[in-house]
C-alpha positions in Angstrom: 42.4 51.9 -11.2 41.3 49.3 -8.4 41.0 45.5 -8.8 37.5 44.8 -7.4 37.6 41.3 -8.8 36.9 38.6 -6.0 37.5 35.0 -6.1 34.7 32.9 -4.9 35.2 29.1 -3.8 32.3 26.5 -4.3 31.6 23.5 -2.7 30.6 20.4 -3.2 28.4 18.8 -0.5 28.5 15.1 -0.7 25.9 13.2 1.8 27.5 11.4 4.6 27.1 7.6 5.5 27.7 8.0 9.3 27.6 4.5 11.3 24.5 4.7 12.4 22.9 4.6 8.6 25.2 1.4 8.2 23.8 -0.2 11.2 20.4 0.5 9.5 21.3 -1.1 6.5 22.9 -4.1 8.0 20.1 -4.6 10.2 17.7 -4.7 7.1 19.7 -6.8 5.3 20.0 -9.4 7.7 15.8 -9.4 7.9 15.7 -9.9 4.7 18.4 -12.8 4.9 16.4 -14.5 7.5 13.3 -13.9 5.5 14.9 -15.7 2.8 16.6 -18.7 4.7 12.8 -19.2 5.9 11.3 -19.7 2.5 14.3 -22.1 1.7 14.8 -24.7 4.7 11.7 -24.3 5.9 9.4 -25.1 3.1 10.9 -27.8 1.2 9.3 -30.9 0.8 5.2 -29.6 2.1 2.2 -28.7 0.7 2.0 -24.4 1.2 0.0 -22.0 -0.1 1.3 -19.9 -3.6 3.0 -16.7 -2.9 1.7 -13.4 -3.3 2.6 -10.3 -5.1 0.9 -7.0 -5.0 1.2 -3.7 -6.7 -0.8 -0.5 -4.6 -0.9 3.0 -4.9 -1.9 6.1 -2.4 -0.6 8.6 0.0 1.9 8.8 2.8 1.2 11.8 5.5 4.1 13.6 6.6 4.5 15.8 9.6 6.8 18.2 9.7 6.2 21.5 11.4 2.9 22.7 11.9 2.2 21.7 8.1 1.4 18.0 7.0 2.1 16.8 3.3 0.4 14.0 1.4 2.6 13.0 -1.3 2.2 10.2 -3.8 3.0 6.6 -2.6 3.7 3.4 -4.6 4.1 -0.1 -3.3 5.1 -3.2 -4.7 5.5 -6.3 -2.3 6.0 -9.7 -2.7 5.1 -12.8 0.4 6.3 -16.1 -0.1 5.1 -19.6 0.1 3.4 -20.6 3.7 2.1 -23.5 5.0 0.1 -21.6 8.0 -1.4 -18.0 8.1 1.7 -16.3 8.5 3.7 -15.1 5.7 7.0 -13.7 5.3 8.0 -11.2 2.5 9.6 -8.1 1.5 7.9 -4.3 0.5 9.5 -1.7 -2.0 7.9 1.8 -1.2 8.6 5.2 -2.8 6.6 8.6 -3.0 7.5 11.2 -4.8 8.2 14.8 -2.6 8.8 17.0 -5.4 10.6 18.6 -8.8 12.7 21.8 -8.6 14.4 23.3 -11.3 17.0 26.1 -11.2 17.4 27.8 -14.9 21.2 29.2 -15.6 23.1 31.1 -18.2 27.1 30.5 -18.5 29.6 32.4 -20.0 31.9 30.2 -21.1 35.5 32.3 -22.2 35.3 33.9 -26.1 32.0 32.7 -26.4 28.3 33.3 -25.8 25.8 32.3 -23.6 24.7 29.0 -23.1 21.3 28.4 -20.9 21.4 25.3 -18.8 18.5 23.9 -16.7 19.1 21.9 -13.7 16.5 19.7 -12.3 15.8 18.3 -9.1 14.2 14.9 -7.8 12.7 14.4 -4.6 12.0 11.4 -3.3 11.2 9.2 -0.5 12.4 5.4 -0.8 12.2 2.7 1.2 12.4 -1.0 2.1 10.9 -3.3 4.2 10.7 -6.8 5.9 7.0 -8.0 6.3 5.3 -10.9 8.2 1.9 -11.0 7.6 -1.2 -13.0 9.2 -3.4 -14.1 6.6 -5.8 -16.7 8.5 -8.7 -16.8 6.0 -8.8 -18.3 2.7 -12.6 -17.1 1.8 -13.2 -14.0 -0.8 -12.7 -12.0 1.6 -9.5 -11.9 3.7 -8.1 -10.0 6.4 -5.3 -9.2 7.3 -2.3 -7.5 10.2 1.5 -7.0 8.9 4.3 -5.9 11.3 7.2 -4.0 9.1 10.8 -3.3 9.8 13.1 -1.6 7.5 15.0 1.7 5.8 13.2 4.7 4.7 15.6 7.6 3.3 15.3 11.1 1.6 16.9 11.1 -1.9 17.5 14.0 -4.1 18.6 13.9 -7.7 20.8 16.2 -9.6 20.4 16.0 -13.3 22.1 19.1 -15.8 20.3 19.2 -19.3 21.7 22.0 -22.2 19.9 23.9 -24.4 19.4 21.0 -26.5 17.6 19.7 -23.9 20.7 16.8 -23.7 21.4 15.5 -20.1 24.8 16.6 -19.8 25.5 15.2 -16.1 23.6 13.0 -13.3 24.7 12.8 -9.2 22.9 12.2 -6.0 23.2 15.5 -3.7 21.3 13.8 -1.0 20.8 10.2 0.8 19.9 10.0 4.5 18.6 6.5 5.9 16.8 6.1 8.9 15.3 3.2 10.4 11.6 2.5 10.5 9.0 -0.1 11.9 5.7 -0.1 12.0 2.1 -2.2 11.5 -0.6 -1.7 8.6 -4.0 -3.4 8.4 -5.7 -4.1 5.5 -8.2 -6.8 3.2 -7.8 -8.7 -0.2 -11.1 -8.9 -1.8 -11.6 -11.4 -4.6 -12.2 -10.4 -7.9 -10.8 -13.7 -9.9 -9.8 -17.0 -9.6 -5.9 -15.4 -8.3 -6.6 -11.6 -8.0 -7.9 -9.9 -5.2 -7.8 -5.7 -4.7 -5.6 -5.1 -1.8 -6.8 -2.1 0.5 -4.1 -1.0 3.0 -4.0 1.2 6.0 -0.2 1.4 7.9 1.6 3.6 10.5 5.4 3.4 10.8 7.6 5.0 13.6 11.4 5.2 13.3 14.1 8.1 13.0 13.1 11.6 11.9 13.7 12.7 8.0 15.1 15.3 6.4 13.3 16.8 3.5 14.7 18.6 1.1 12.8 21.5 0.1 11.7 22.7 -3.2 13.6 26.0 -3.1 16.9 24.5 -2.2 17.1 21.0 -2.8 20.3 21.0 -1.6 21.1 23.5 1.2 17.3 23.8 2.7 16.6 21.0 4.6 13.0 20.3 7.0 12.7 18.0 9.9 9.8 15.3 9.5 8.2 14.1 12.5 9.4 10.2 12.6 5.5 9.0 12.7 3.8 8.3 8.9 0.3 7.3 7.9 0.1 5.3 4.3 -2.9 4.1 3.1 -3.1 2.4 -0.2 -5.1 0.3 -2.8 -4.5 -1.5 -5.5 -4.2 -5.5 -7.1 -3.0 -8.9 -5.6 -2.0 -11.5 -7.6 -1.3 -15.4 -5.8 1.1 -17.0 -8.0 
C-alpha cells in the first residue's frame, strides 16, 4: 500500500527593520529631542503662554489603487509653553484599517477537536513633531502647523480557545515610513481654557503597505504616499 503522506513546512514571517526604517526613527527622535531641549533652555525664567493639549477625532483618506479608504482617525497632541505665536509640540495619531478573523479546528494526537479563533488588528500609527503658528489670542484662533514624523502599518496577531482565553499575542507586521506634511485648522472658544479644535492636514512621505483583510499577513496593498485627515474635537490650555 502507498505512503501518500506529505510533510509540509511553515513559516514564520517576521517584519524586517531595514536601515532605512531606523534612519526614520532616528530622525524623529531627534525632532522630538530638539523639541524638548526648546521648551527647557529656552523658556526658563519669561512670562509664556500655558501649553496646549488636544484630543480630535475623524478620517484619514487613503489612496491605494483606483479605490480610496476613509478609515477612522484619532489624535491626541500636546504644544508647549511659548512666549511668541509659534509653538512646538508633539502629535500621537492612529486609525484603525480593520479586524480579520480566521476560525480553526486542531487535532491535537488522542484527542478531539479543539476550535481556535485567530484575530487580526489593523492599524495605522503614527508620530509626529509639530510647530504651530498660533498669532491670535481672541475666541477665535487660527491657525498653520508644519509636521514631520513616522507613520507605519501594524498588524496584530492574537489566538483565543474555545473558552474564548487569549492563548498567544505577536506582531506579524510593522513597516515605518517617513512622513511630512502641513494641516490648517481653528480653536473656537467655548470656556474660560477650552476651545473645539477643527483640523484639516495633508502629509506626503514613503508609500504604505496595507495589510488586507483577507490575508493580514501574506496580502499586502500599496498606498499612495499622499493622506488627507481632517478632524474635530476639544482643546484644553493648561
Amino acid at each position: 500500500m502507498p505512503n501518500n503522506i506529505k510533510a509540509f513546512t511553515m513559516k514564520n514571517h517576521r517584519f524586517s527593520f531595514s536601515a532605512s526604517k531606523a534612519q526614520s526613527l532616528a530622525l524623529a527622535v531627534a525632532l522630538f529631542a530638539s523639541f524638548a531641549a526648546e521648551a527647557q533652555c529656552c523658556n526658563q525664567g519669561r512670562a509664556s503662554r500655558a501649553g496646549v493639549f488636544e484630543m480630535s477625532t475623524g478620517a484619514t483618506q487613503l489612496a491605494w489603487g483606483e479605490s480610496t479608504l476613509a478609515p477612522l482617525h484619532a489624535d491626541l497632541s500636546w504644544f508647549s509653553r511659548s512666549r511668541g505665536p509659534l509653538r512646538t509640540g508633539i502629535r500621537m495619531g492612529i486609525a484603525h484599517l480593520g479586524n480579520s478573523t480566521v476560525n480553526k479546528a486542531l487535532q491535537p494526537p488522542n484527542d478531539g477537536a479543539i476550535a481556535e479563533d485567530t484575530r487580526y488588528r489593523i492599524l495605522l500609527p503614527g508620530i509626529s513633531g509639530v510647530v504651530r503658528l498660533d498669532p491670535l489670542r481672541g475666541g477665535f484662533r487660527p491657525f498653520i502647523e508644519g509636521e514631520a514624523g513616522v507613520d507605519a502599518s501594524y498588524v496584530d496577531k492574537r489566538s483565543f480557545d474555545s473558552a474564548g482565553e487569549r492563548q498567544q499575542h505577536n506582531v506579524t507586521t510593522f513597516d515605518p515610513v517617513l512622513q511630512y506634511g502641513w494641516s490648517a485648522g481653528a480653536r473656537i472658544r467655548f470656556g474660560r481654557s477650552a476651545f473645539l479644535v477643527l483640523r484639516y492636514g495633508n502629509k506626503q512621505g514613503g508609500s504604505l503597505n496595507i495589510p488586507l483583510e483577507e490575508g493580514p499577513e501574506t496580502l499586502f496593498e500599496s498606498a499612495d504616499g499622499e493622506r488627507h485627515t481632517a478632524t474635530v474635537g476639544l482643546s484644553f490650555g493648561l
